[in-house]
MARVEX-341228 format. One record per residue: z, x, y of N, C-alpha, C in turn; residue number from 1. Coordinates in steps of 0.1 Angstrom, whole numbers, padded with zeros to 4 digits, always signed. Layout:
N
(atom (Z; X; Y); (Z; X; Y); (Z; X; Y); NUM);
...
This chain:
119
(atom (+0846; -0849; -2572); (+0833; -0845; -2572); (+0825; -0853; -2562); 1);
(atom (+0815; -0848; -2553); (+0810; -0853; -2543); (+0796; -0858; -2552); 2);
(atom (+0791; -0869; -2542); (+0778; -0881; -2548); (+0767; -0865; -2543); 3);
(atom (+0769; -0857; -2539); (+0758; -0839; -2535); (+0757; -0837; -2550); 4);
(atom (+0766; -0836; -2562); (+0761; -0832; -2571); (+0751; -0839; -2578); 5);
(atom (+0753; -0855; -2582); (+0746; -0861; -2590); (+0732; -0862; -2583); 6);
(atom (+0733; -0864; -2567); (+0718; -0861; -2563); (+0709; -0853; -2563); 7);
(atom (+0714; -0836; -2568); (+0710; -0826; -2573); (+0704; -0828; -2584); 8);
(atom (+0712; -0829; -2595); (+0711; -0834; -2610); (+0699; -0845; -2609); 9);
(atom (+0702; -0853; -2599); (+0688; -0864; -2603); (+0676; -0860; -2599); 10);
(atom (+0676; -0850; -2589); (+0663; -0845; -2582); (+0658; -0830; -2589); 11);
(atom (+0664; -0827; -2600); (+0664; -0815; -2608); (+0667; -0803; -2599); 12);
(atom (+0672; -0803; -2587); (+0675; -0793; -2580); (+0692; -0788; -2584); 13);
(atom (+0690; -0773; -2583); (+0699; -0762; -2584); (+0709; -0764; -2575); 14);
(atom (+0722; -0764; -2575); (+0733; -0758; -2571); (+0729; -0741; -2564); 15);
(atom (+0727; -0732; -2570); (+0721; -0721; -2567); (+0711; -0720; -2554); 16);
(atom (+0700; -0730; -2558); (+0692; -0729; -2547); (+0693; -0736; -2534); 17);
(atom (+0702; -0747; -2536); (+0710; -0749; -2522); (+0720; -0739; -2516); 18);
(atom (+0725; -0734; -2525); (+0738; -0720; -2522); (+0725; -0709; -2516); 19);
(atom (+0714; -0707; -2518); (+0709; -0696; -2512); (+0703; -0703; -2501); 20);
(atom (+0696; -0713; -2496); (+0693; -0720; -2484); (+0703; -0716; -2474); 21);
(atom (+0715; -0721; -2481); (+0726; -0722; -2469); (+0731; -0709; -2466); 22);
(atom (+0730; -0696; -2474); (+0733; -0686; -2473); (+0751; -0684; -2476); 23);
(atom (+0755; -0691; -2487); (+0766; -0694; -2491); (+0764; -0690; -2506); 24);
(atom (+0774; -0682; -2514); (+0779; -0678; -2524); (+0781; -0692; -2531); 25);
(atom (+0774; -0691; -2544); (+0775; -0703; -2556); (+0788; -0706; -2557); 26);
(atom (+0799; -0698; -2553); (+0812; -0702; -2561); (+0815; -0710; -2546); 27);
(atom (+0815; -0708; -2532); (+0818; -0715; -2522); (+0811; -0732; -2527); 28);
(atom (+0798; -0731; -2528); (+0791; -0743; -2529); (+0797; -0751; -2543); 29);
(atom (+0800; -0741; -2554); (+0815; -0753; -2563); (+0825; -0757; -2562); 30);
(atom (+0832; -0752; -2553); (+0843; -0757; -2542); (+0837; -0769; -2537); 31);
(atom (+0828; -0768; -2527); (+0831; -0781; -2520); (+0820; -0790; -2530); 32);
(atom (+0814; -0792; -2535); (+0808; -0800; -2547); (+0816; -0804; -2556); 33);
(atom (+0824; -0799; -2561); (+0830; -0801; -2574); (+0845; -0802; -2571); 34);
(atom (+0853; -0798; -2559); (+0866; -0800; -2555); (+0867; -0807; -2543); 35);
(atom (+0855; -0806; -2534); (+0861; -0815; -2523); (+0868; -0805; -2510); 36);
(atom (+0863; -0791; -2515); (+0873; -0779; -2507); (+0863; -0775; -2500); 37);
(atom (+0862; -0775; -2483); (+0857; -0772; -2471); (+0862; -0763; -2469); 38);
(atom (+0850; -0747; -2462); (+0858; -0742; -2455); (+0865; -0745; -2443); 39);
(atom (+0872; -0737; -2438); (+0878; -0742; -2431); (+0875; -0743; -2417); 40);
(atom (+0864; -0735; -2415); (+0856; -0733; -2399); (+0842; -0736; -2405); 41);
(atom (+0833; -0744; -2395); (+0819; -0745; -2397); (+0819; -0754; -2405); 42);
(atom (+0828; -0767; -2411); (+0826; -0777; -2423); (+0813; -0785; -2416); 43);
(atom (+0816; -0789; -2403); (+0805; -0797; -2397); (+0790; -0796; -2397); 44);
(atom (+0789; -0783; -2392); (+0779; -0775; -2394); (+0775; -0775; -2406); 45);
(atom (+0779; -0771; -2417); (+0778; -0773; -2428); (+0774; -0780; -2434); 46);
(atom (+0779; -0789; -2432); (+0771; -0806; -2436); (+0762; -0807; -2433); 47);
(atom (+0756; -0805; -2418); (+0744; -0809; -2408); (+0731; -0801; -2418); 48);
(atom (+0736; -0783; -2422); (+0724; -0781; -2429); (+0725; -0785; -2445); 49);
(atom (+0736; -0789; -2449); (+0731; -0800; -2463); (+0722; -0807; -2459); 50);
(atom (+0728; -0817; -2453); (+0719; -0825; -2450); (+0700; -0826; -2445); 51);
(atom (+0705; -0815; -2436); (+0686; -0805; -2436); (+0680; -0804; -2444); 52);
(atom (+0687; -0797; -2457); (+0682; -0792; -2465); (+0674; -0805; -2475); 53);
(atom (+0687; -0813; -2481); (+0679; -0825; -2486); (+0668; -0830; -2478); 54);
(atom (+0668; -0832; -2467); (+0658; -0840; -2459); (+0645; -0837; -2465); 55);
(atom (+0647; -0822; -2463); (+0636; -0814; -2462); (+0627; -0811; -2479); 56);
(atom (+0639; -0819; -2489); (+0633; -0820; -2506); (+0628; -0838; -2506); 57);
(atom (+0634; -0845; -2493); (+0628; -0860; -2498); (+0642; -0869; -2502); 58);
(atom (+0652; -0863; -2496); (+0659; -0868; -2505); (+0672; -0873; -2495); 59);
(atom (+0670; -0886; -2497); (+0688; -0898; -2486); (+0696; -0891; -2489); 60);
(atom (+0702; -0883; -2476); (+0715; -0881; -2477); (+0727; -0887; -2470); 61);
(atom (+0722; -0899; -2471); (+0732; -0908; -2462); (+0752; -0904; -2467); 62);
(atom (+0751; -0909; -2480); (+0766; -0907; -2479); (+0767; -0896; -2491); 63);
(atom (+0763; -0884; -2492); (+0757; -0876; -2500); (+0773; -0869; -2503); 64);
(atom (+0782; -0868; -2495); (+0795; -0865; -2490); (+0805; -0871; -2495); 65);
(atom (+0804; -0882; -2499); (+0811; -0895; -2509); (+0819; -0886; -2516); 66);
(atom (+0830; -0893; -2526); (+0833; -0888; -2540); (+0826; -0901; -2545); 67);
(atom (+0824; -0891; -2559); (+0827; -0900; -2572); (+0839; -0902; -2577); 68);
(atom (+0836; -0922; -2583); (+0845; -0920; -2590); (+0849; -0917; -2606); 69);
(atom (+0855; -0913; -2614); (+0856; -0906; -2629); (+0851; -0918; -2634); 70);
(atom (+0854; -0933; -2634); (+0852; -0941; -2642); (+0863; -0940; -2652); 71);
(atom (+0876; -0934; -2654); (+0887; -0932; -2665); (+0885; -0921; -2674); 72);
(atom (+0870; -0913; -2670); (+0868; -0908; -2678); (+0881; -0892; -2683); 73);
(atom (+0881; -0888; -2671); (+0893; -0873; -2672); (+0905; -0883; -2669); 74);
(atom (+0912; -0880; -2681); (+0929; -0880; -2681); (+0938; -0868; -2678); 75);
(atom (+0943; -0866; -2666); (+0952; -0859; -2666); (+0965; -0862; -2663); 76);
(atom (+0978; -0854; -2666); (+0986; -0856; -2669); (+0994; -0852; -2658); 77);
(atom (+1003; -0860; -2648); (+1007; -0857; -2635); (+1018; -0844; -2638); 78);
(atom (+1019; -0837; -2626); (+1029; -0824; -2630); (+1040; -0825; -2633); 79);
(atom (+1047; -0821; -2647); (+1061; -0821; -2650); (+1072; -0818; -2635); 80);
(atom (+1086; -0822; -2633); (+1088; -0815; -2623); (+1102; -0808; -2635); 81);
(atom (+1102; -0811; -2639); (+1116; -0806; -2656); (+1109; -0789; -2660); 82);
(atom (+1119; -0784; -2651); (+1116; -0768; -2660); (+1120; -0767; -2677); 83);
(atom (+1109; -0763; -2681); (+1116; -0759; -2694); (+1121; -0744; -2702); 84);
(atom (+1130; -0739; -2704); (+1140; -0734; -2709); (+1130; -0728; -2721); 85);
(atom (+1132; -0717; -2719); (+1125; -0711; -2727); (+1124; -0696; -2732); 86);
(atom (+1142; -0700; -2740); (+1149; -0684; -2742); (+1145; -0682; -2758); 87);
(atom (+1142; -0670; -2757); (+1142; -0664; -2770); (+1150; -0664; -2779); 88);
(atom (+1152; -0665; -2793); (+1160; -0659; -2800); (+1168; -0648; -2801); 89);
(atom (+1178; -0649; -2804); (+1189; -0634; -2802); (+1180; -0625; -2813); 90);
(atom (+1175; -0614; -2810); (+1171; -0603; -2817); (+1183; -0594; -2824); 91);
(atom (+1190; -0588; -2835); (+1196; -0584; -2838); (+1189; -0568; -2847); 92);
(atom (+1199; -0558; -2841); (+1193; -0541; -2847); (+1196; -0543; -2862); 93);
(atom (+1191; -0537; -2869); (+1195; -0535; -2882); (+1202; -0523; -2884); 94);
(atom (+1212; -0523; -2893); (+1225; -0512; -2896); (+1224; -0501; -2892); 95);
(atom (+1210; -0498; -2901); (+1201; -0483; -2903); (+1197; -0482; -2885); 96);
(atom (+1192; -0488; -2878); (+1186; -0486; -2865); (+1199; -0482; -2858); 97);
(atom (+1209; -0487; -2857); (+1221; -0487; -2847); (+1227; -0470; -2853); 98);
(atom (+1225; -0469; -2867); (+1233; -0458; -2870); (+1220; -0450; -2865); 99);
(atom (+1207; -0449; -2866); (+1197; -0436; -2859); (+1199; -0432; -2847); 100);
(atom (+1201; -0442; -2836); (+1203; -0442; -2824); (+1218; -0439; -2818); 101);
(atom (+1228; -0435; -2825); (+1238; -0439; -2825); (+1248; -0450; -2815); 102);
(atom (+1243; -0463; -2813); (+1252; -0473; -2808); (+1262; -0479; -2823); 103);
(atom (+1269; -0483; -2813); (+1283; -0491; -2820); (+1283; -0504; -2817); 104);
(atom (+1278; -0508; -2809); (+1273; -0522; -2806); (+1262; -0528; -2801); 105);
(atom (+1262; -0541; -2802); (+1246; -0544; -2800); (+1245; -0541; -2784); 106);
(atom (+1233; -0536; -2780); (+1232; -0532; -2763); (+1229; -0544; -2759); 107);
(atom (+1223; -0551; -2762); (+1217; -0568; -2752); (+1233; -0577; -2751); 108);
(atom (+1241; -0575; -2763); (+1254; -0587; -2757); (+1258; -0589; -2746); 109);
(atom (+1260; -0572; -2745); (+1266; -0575; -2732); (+1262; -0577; -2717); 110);
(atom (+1249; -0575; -2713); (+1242; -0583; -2704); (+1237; -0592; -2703); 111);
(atom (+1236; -0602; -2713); (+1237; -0614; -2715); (+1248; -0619; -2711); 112);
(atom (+1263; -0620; -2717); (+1270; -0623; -2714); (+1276; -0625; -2703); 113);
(atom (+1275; -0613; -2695); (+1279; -0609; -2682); (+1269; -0621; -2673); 114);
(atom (+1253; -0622; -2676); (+1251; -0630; -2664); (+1251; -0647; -2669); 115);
(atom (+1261; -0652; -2679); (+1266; -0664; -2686); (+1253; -0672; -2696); 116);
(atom (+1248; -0665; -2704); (+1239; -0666; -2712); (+1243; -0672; -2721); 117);
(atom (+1253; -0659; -2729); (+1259; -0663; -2734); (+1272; -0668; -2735); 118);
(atom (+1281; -0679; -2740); (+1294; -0684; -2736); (+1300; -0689; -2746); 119);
């Protein structure tokens, strides 16, 4: 999260009404406020009219660009790299189903088997 939000928040100014200044879609302006995610052409530019724009409410934007830090607050949990296995139970037809339909055996054994499922 960039030190742009909390200066918002302390100056009671909108997310919104910076995103309309800049002529930028609210969900672009949560990207780079809240993720740190620049587009990828014009970031510079970009900044220059942030920075305008605060000027122009009264308000230091010296390092407005910063992160915060969480303070410990969000714990997250680093990415497992362990796939987990996550086969179903064998489903079995009932008597009556196999005799409606008429099979003689169960249809899933044997494509299981075949690609070593089952062993």
């Amino acid at each position: 999260m960039l030190k742009l939000k909390t200066l918002l928040q302390q100056h009671n100014l909108t997310q919104a009404a910076l995103a309309r200044e800049l002529d930028l879609s609210e969900a672009t302006l949560a990207q780079i406020v809240n993720h740190h995610q620049w587009p990828k052409q014009g970031a510079d530019a970009l900044k220059q009219r942030i920075r305008a724009w605060l000027s122009d409410q009264g308000i230091a934007a010296d390092d407005c660009f910063d992160g915060v830090t969480s303070g410990g607050k969000e714990k997250r949990t680093p990415p497992s790299n362990e796939e987990d296995t996550m086969l179903l139970k064998k489903q079995v037809l009932l008597p009556a189903t196999k005799k409606h339909f008429g099979l003689f055996r169960a249809p899933f054994d044997e494509r299981l088997s075949q690609k070593g499922y089952l062993q």
